[in-house]
N, C-alpha and C positions, 0 to 999 in steps of 0.2 A: 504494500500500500504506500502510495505517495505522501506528501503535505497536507494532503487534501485529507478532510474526513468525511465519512461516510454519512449520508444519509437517514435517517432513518422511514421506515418505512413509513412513520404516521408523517412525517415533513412531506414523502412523496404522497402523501393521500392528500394531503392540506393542500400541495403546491398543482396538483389536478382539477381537483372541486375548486382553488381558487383561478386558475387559468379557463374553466371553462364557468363560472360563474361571470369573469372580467368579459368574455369572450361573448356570453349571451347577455349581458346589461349592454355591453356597445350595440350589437346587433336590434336587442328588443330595442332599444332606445330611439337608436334614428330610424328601424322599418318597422315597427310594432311588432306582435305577436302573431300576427296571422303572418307578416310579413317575409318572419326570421324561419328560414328551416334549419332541420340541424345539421343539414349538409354543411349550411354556412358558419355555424357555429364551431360547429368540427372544425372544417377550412382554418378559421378565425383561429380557434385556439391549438392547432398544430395536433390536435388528440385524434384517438379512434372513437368510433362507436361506441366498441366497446369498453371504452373505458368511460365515457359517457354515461351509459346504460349500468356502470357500476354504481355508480354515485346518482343519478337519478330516475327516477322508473320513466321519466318520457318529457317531451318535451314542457307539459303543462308543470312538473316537477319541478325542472330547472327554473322555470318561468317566476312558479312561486318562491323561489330560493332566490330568487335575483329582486324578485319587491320585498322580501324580507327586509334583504340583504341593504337595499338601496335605506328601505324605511329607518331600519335599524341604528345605519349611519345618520341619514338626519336628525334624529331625534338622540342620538350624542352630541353630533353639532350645537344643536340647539339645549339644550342641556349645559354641554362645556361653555356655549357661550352669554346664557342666561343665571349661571351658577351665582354670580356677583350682585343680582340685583336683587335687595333685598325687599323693596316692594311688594305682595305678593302681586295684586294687580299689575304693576308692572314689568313683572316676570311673565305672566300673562299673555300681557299685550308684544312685549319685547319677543317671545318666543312665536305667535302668532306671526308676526310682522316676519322672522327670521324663517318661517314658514312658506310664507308666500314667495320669497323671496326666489327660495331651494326648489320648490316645486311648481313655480312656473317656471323653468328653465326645459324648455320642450322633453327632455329624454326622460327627466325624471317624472312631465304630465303626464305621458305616455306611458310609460310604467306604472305610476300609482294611482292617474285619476283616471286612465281611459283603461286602457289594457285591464288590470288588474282587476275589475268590475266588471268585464266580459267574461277572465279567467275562472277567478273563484266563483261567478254567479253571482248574481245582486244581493243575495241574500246573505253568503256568506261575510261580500264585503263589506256593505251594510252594517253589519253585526260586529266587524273589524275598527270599523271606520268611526263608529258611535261609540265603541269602548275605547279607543286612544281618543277621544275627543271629550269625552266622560272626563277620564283620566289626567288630559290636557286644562281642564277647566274646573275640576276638581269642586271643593264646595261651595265654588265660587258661583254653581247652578244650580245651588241645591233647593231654590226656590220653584224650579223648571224641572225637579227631579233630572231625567237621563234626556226629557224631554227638548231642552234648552242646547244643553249642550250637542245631542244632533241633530236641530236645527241647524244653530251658530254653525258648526261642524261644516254643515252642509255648503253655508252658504261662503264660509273660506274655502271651500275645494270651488265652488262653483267661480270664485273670483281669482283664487290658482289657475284656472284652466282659461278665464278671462287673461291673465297676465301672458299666461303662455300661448296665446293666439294671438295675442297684440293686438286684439279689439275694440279695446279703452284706453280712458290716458291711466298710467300706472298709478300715478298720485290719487288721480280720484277715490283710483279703485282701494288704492291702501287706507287712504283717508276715510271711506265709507266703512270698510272694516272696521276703522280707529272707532269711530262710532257706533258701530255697533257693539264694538267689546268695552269703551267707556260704559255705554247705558246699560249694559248686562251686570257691568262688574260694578258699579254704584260711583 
């Protein structure tokens, strides 16, 4: 053996599942999900099939591992970069705003507000979507119960997918929001 060290077997499992996760978030991102085959995926990320098919049982698999994946990370973002503010409201609003920001940027709408709701089916996103928004808004809607908060919910992915169409002026659209999470949150 040279200078070099070995591998371990769990680093090549990580560095697969992460090459072909990197490999299906490009592709879903700029052609969608109906778009992306995994021909191109494969292509993209230099792998076989089969080794694809090891790590996930099919395309719709991969699909929800990569809006995990994308979700997961924004909401560390926003997390690591709302940690400081001691507000709670405007921890609130700050993370909202940091929100709309990350997911009108067309790859990650298309993954989380478009795609992602065809994938899992309405129902399950739905139920995804109103429990990090529950979550997101905390007791701060406890006068709306779960009610409030996936309304509110709604109507930031609804103005996310506005940002990332370029339909409106940005400001407006953030400033309307502002108001509506001022008047929620007191």
């Amino acid at each position: 053996m040279t200078g070099k060290s070995r591998r371990s077997n769990a680093e090549r499992v990580a560095e697969t599942r992460g090459a072909l996760l990197d490999a299906a978030a490009a592709l879903f991102g700029r052609l969608g999900y109906e778009g992306t085959s995994t021909t191109a995926i494969l292509e993209a990320s230099g792998l076989t099939r089969g080794a694809m098919y090891h790590h996930f049982a099919d395309k719709r698999d991969l699909f929800v591992a990569v809006a995990s994946r994308v979700e997961r990370a924004l909401i560390a973002d926003i997390e690591a970069t709302t940690a400081t503010v001691t507000d709670a409201r405007q921890r609130v609003r700050a993370g909202v705003m940091l929100y709309l920001d990350a997911v009108s940027r067309p790859d990650r709408a298309r993954i989380l507000l478009r795609d992602a709701p065809a994938v899992l089916g309405p129902a399950r996103w739905r139920e995804l979507a109103d429990a990090a928004w529950t979550r997101q808004f905390g007791g701060k809607a406890s006068q709306g119960g779960t009610v409030l908060p996936m309304l509110l919910g709604a109507a930031i992915d609804r103005a996310a997918l506005a940002l990332a169409d370029g339909v409106s002026d940005p400001a407006a659209i953030k400033a309307a929001v502002g108001l509506l999470l001022d008047r929620m949150l007191g």
